[in-house]
NUMI-375195 format. One line per 3 residues: number of its first residue (from 1); their letters; for each residue y, z, x of N, C-alpha, C, O. Coordinates in pm, whole numbers, plus 50000, padded with zeros to 5 digits. Example, Ala and Ser with C-alpha at 12.3 -4.5 7.8 and 13.67 -1.06 7.14 Angstrom:
<pts>
1 = AS = 49431 50780 51319 49550 50780 51230 49670 50780 51320 49668 50846 51424; 49775 50708 51285 49894 50714 51367 50003 50787 51290 50114 50804 51341
</pts>
This chain:
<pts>
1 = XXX = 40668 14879 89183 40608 14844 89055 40536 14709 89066 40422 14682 89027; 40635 14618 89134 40539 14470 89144 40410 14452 89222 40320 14370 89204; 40422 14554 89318 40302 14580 89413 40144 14654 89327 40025 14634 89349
4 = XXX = 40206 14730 89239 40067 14789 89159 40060 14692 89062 39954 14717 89006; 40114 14586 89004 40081 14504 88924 39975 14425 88997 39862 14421 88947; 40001 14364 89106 39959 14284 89232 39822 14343 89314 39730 14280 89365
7 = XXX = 39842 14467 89307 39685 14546 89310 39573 14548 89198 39451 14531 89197; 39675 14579 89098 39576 14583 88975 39486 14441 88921 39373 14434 88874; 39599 14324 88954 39538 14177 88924 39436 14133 89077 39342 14054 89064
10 = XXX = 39462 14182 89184 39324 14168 89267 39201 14229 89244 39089 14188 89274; 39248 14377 89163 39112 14451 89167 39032 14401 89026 38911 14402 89006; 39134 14362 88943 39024 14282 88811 39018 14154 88862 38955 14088 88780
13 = XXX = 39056 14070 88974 38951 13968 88992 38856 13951 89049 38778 13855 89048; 38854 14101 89140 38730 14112 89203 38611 14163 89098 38500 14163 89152; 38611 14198 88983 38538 14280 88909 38392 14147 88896 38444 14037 88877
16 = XXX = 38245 14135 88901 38172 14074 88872 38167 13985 88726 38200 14048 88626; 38138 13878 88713 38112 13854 88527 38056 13892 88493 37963 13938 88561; 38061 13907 88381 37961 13955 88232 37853 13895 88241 37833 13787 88186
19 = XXX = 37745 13975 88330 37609 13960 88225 37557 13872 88383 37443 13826 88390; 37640 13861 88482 37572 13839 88626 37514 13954 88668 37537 14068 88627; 37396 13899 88799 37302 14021 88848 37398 14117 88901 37359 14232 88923
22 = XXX = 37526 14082 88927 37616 14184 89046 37655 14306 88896 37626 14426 88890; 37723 14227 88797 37754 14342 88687 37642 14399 88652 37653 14521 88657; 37515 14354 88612 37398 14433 88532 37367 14505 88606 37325 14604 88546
25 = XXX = 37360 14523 88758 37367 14660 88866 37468 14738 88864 37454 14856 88897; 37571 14696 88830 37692 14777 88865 37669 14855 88689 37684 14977 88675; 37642 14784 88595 37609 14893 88465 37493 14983 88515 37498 15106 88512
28 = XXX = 37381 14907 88565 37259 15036 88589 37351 15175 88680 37362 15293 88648; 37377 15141 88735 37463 15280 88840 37522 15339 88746 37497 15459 88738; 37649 15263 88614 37736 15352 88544 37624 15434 88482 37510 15389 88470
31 = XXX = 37663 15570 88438 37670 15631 88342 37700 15598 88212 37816 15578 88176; 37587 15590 88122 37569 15525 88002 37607 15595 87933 37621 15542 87823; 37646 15738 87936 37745 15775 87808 37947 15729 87859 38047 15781 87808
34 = XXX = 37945 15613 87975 38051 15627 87964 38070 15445 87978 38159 15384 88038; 37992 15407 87927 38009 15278 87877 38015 15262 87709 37963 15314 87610; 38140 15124 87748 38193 15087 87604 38072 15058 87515 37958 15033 87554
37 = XXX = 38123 15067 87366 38032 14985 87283 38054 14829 87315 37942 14780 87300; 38135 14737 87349 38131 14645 87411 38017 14605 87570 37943 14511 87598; 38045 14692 87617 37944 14709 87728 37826 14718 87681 37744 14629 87702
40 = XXX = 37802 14811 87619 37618 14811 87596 37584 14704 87516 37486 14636 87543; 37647 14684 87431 37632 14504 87352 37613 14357 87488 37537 14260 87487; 37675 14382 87546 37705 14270 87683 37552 14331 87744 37454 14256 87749
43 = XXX = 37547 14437 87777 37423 14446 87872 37292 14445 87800 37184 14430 87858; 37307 14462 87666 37153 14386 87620 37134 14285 87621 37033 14231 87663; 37263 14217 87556 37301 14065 87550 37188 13972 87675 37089 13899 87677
46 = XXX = 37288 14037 87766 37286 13997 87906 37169 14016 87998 37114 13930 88066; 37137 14159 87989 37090 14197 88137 36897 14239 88037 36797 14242 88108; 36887 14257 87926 36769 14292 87867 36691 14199 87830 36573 14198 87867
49 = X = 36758 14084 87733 36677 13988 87719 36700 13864 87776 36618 13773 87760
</pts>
């Protein structure tokens, strides 16, 4: 159990920030019907204007 906690907190610190060139690519690749309403708010925010 402590080991998937310990996986799970490496793999969300590897995740890019909000609204850097590494995330606004990693949204172009997702599938936009499977991004949050949070997400598409962040990536106009962010990556449009």
């Amino acid at each position: 159990m402590v080991a998937a906690i310990a996986i799970l907190t490496l793999l969300a610190a590897c995740a890019p920030e909000i609204g850097s060139k590494e995330w606004c690519a990693d949204m172009k690749q997702k599938p936009k019907g499977d991004w949050t309403a949070s997400e598409a708010a962040d990536y106009a925010k962010h990556c449009l204007f």
